[in-house]
N, C-alpha and C positions, 0 to 999 in steps of 0.2 A: 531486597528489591523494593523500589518505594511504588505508589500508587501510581505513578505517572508512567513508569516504567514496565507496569504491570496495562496501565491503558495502552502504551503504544504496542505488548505486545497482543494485542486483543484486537484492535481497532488496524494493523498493516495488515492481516490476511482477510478481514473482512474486504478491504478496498482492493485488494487483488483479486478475491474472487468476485467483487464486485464488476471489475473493471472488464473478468473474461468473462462473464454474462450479458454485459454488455457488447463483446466483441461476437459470441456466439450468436445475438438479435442481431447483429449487423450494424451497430449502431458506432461502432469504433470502429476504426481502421485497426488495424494490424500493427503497424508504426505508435500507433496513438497508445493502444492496449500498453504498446511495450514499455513507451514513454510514461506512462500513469502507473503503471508497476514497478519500473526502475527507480523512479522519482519517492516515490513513497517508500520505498525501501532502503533508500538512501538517505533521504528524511527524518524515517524513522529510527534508523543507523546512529545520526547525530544527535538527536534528542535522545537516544537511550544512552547514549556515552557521555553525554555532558551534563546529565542526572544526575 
């Protein structure tokens, strides 16, 4: 597993539990939350496969 693949997997559950902390202050919508978790995990999906 090379370095990059080792940051993405470090760096996608940070920005997910980022993103519910920010939904739990109110600051995200629900929609948004979900949209900013799927997006990065799917992101993160391709850059670890094209590593």
């Amino acid at each position: 597993m090379s370095d990059a693949q080792i940051g993405l997997l470090t760096a996608t559950p940070i920005i997910i539990l980022f993103a519910a902390a920010l939904r739990r202050m109110g600051v995200l919508s629900t929609v948004a939350t979900a949209s900013a978790v799927s997006l990065s995990v799917a992101i993160a999906f391709v850059l670890f496969v094209t590593q």
